[in-house]
C-alpha positions in Angstrom: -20.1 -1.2 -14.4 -17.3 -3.5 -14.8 -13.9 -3.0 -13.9 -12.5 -4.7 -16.5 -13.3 -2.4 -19.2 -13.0 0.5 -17.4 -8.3 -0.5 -17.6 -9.2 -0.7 -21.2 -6.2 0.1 -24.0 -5.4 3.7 -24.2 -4.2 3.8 -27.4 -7.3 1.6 -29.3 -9.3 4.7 -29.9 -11.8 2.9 -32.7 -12.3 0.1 -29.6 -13.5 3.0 -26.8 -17.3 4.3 -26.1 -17.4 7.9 -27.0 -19.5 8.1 -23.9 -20.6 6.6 -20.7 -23.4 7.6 -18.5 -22.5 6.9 -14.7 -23.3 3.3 -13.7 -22.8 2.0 -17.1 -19.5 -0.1 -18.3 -16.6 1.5 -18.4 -14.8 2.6 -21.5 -12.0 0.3 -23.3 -11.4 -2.7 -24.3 -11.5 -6.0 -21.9 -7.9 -7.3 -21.1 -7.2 -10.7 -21.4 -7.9 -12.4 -17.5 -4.9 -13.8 -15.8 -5.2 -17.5 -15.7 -3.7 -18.9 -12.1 -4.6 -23.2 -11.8 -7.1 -24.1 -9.2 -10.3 -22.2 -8.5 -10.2 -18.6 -7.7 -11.1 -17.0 -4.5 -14.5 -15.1 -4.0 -14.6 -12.7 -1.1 -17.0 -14.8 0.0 -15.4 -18.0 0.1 -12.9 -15.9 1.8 -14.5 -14.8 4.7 -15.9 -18.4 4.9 -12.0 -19.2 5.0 -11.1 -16.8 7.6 -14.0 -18.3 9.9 -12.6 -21.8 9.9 -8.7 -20.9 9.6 -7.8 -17.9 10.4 -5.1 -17.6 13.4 -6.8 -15.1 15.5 -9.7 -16.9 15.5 -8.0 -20.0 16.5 -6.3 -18.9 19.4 -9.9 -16.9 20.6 -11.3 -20.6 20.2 -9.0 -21.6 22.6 -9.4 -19.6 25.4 -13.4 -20.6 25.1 -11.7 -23.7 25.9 -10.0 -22.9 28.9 -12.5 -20.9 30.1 -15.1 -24.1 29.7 -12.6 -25.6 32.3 -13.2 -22.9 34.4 -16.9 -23.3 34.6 -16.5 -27.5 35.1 -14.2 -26.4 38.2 -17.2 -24.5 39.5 -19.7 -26.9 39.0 -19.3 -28.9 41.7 -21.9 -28.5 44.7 -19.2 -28.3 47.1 -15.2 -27.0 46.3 -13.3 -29.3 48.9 -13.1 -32.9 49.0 -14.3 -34.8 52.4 -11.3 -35.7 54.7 -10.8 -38.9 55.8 -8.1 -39.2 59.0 -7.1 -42.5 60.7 -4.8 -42.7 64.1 -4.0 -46.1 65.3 -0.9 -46.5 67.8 0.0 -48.9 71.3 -1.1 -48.4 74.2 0.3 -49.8 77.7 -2.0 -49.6 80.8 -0.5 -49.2 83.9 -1.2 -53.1 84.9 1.4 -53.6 82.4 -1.1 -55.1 79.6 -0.9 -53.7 76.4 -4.1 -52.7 73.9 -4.5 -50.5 70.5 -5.8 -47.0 70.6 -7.4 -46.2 67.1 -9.4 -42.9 66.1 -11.1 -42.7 62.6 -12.3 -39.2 61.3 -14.6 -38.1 58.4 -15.2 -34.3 58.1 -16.6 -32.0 55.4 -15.4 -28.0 54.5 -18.4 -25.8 54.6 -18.9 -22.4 53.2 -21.5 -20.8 54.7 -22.1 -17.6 52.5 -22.9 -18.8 49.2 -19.1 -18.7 47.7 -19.2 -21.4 45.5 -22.5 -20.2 43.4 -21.0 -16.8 43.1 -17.5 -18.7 41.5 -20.4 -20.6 39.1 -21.5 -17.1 38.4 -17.8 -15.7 37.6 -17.2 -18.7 35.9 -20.1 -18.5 33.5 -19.4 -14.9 32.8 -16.0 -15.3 32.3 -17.3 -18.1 29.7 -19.5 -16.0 28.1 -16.6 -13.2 27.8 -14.5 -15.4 25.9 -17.4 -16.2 23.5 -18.0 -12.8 22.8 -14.3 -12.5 22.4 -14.3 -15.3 19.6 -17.1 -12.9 18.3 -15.2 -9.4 17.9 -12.1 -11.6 17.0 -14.1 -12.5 13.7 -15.1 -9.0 13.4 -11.3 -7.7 13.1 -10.0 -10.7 11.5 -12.8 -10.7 8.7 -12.5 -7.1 8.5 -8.7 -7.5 7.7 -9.5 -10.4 5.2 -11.3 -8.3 3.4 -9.4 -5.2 3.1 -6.4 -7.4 1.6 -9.0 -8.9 -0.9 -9.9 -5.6 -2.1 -6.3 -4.7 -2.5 -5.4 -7.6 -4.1 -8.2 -7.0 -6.5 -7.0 -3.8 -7.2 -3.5 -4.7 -7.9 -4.6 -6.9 -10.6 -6.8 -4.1 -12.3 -3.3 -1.4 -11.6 -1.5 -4.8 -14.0 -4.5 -4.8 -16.5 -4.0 -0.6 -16.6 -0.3 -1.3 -16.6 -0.2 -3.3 -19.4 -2.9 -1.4 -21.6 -0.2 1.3 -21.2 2.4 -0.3 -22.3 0.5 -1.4 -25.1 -0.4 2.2 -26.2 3.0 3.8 -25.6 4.3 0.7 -28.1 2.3 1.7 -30.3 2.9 5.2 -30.2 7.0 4.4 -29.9 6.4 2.6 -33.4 4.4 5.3 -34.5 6.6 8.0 -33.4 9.6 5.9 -34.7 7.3 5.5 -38.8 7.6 9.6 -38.2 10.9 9.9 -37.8 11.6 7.8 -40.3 9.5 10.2 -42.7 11.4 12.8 -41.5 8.1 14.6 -39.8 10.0 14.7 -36.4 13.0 14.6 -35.0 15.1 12.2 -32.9 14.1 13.5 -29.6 10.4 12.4 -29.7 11.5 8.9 -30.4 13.8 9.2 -27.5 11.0 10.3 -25.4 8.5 8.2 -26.8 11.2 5.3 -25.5 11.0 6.5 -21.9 8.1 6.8 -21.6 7.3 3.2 -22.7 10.8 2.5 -20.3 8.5 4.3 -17.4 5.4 2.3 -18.1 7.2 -0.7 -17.9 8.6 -0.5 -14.6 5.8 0.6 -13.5 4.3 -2.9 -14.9 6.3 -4.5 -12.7 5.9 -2.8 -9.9 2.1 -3.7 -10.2 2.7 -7.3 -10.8 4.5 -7.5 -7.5 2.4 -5.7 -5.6 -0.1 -8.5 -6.6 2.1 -10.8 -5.5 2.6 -9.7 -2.1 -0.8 -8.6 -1.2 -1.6 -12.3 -2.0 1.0 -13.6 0.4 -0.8 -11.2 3.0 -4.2 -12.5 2.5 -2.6 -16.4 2.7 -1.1 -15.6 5.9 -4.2 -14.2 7.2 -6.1 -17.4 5.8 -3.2 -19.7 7.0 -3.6 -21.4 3.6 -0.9 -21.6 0.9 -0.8 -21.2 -2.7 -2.3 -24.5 -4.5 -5.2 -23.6 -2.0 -5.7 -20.0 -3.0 -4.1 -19.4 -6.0 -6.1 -16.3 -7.0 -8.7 -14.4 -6.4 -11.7 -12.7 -8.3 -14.1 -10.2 -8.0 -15.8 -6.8 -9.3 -14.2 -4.0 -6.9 -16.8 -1.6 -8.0 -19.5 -4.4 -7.4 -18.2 -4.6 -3.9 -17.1 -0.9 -3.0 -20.8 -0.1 -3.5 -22.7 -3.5 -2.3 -25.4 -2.9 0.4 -24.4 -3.9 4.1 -26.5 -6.7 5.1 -28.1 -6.1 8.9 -30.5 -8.1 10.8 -33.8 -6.8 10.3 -35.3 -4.7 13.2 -32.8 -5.9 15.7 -30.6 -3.1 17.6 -26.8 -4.3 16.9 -24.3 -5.2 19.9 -20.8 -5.5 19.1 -18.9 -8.1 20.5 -16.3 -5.8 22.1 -18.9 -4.4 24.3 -20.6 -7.5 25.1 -17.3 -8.8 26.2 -16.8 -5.8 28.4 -20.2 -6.7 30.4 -19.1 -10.4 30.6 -16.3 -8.9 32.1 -17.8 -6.2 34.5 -20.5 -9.5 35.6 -17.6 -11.6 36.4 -15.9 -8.8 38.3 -18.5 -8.3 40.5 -19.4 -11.8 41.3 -15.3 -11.9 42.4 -16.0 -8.5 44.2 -19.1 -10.5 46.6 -17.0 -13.6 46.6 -14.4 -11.5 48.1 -16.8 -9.7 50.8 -18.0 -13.0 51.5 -14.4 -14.3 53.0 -15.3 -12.3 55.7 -17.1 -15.0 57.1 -15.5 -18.5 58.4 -15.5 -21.8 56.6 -16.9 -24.3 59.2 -15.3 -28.0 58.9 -18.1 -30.6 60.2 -17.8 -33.8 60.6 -17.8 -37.2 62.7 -15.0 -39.1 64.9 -14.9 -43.1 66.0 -12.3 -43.4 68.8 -12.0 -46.2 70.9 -9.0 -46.2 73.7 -8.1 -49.5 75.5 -11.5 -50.9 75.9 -13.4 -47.8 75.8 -14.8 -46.6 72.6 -16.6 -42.9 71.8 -18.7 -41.4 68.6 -18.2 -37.9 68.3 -19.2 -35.2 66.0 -17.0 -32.6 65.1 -16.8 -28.9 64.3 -14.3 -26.6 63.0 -14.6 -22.8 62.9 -11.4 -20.7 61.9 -11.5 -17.1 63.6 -11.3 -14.1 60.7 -8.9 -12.3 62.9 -6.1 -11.6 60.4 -7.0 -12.5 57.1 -10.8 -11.7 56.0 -10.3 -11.1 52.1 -9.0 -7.5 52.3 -6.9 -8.0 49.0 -9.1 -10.3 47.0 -12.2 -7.8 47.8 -10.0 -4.8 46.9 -8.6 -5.5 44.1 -12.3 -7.1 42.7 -13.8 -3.6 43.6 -11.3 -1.9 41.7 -11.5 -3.9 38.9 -15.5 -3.8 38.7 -14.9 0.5 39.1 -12.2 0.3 36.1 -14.2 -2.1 33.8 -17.2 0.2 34.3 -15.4 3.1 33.1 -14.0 1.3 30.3 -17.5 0.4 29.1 -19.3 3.9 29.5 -16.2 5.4 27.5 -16.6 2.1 24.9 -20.2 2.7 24.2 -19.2 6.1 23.2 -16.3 5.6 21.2 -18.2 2.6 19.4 -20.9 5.3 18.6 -18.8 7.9 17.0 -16.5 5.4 15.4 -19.8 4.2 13.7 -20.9 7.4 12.3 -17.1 8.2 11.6 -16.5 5.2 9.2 -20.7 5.8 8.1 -19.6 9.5 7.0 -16.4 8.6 5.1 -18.0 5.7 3.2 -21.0 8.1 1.7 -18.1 10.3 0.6 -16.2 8.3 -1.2 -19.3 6.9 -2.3 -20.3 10.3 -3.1 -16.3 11.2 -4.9 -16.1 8.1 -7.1 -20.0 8.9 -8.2 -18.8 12.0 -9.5 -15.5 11.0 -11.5 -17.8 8.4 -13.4 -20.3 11.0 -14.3 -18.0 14.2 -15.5 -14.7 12.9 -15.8 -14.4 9.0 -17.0 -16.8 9.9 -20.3 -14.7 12.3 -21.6 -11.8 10.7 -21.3 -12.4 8.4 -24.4 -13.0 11.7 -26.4 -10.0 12.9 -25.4 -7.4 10.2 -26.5 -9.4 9.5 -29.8 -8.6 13.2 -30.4 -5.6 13.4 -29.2 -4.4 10.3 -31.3 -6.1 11.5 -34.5 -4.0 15.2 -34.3 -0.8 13.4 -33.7 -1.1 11.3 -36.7 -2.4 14.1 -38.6 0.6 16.2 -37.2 -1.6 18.9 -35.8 -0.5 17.9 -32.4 3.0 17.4 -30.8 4.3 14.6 -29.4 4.7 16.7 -25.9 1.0 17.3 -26.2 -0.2 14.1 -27.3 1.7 12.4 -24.1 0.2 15.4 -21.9 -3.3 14.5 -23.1 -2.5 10.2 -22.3 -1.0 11.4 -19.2 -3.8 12.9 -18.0 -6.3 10.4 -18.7 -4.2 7.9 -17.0 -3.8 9.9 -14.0 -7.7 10.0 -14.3 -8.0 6.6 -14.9 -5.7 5.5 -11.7 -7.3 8.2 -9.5 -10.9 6.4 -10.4 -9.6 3.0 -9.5 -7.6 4.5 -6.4 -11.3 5.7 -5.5 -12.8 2.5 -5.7 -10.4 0.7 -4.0 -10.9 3.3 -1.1 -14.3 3.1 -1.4 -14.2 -0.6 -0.8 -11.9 -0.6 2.2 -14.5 2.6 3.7 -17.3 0.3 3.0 -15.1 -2.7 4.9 -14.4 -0.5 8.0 -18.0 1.0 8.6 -18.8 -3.1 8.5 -16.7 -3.6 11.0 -17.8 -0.2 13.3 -20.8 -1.5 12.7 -20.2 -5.4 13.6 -21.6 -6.7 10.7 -20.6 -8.8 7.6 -18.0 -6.6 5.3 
């Protein structure tokens, strides 16, 4: 069914299906498109915008960045340098002759309980974490992309209904106004007739804004300006009811949580690393010295005593943090389930609410107003009752597209509850 005809003229009775089962095209007459320069934006081309440009997802793009440093920081077999240390001074024996006293020293930091593989380990997971973060970033940011496509497709079709009504109430001004003249009614219907067209027109505008903004929303989302999107297009019906596309027979992950068990991985490698400060790092290494005329080789060994500081805060505070990110993931498994049949339960309703206004209240709708018109001109109907009637099926015709459009933006959150493709 197209959208299109479904804001058709009000008042263009000879133009309007008498019926329409549900499913088919709407009723009225197509209005004319709104012609913008450059090409128009799919919601598909949108979302492949979003990927590339979209602010969030540059700065998430980032951080995989930094945390890519982390992992090169890690990588090395050993974390501290060699030391090199040189002496070299005077001496003066006690027969009064003088020589040079010079020590050379090469030593190596050891850790002896496996800390630098468990920082590879926190490293990678922290990595991995920030990947999954780019991952749910793209879930929110092409969930919001989409939402303000839909609504900027359904501020255009408010303008197309907008201007359809002002159309009809023209025509029924002029009408009303041929009446008068005739003498058939009196002053006061043209008067209202005039509001009412005054009413629709404001309202016109009020729509053509609103398309307005909601575009400057979506380019700001996009980070692209207007000779780069100028417009957009699309059938909101066609999208409010389009399948959701899922990998076949795999079990879905969303990002969020994978994230969370990055996190809870690179916690606990921190927690070990912390238990394993407990134990010295040994310095070994080897010593030239030669004093006067005497010279010595001597290997060397360093041991610091854990007497005072063995790690206490680095281990507490990782224990804490592997306790708190544990609970955050039991209580994010849950949430993501009943936020998933939450969104799946409102989208089958207003699947199941907009079914039922195109089946029993959009077809008779056309029948109405044909009526309606033909007893006005025939002046078996007053004009209070003839603008009741159009009243009505306007309200009608706004609630249906107000039900699409909330359709749509169901259909867009249960994508993202769901971490898939809106």
């Amino acid at each position: 069914m197209s959208i299109r005809s479904a804001t058709a003229a009000f008042g263009l009775a000879a133009a309007l299906l008498a019926t329409r089962p549900a499913g088919a095209s709407s009723p009225g007459a197509r209005a004319a498109p709104q012609r913008l320069s450059g090409p128009l934006l799919t919601l598909e081309a949108a979302l492949a915008l979003a990927r590339e440009r979209a602010p969030a997802l540059l700065e998430a793009r980032a951080h995989v960045q930094a945390a890519r440093g982390q992992v090169a920081g890690a990588a090395p077999l050993l974390r501290n340098n060699p030391q090199l240390d040189l002496q070299a001074g005077p001496r003066r024996l006690v027969t009064g002759e003088r020589g040079m006293d010079l020590a050379v020293g090469l030593s190596q930091p050891l850790e002896i309980g496996g800390q630098q593989g468990l920082r590879r380990d926190a490293a990678r997971a922290g990595l991995s974490r920030e990947e999954a973060q780019v991952r749910d970033a793209e879930r929110l940011a092409l969930g919001e992309v989409a939402a303000r496509f839909l609504r900027v497709l359904h501020a255009q079709e408010r303008v197309k209904l907008a201007d359809t009504v002002v159309v009809a109430l023209t025509e029924t001004v002029h009408a009303t106004e041929r009446r008068f003249e005739a003498g058939d009614v009196p002053v006061v219907d043209v008067n209202v007739a005039r509001v009412a067209r005054a009413r629709a027109r404001a309202e016109q505008a009020i729509a053509r804004g609103e398309v307005t903004a909601w575009m400057g929303e979506l380019r700001a989302l996009l980070g692209a300006t207007v000779p780069e999107v100028p417009g957009v297009q699309g059938d909101l019906r066609t999208l409010a009811l389009a399948p959701l596309s899922r990998p076949g027979g795999k079990t879905l992950e969303r990002a969020d949580l994978t994230a969370l068990e990055e996190e809870q991985a690179q916690a606990r490698a921190t927690a070990t690393l912390g238990r394993r400060e407990v134990l010295p790092d040994v310095t070994v290494g080897v010593r030239y010295q030669r004093e006067a005329d005497e010279t010595a080789l001597l290997g060397t060994l360093s041991v610091p005593l854990p007497v005072f500081a063995r790690g206490q805060e680095a281990r507490a505070t990782a224990e804490a943090d592997v306790g708190r990110i544990e609970s955050m993931l039991k209580v994010a498994r849950l949430a993501v389930s009943n936020q998933g049949s939450a969104a799946g339960e409102r989208y089958f309703a207003r699947v199941e609410a907009l079914e039922l206004l195109e089946a029993e209240a959009l077809p008779l709708l056309t029948d109405n107003e044909s009526l309606a018109r033909r007893s006005y001109d025939a002046g078996e109907l007053d004009l209070a009752g003839f603008m009741l009637i159009r009243r009505d099926a306007l309200e009608a015709r706004t609630e249906w597209l107000d039900s699409l459009l909330q359709t749509a933006l169901a259909r867009v959150q249960y994508a993202v509850e769901l971490g898939v493709t809106p």
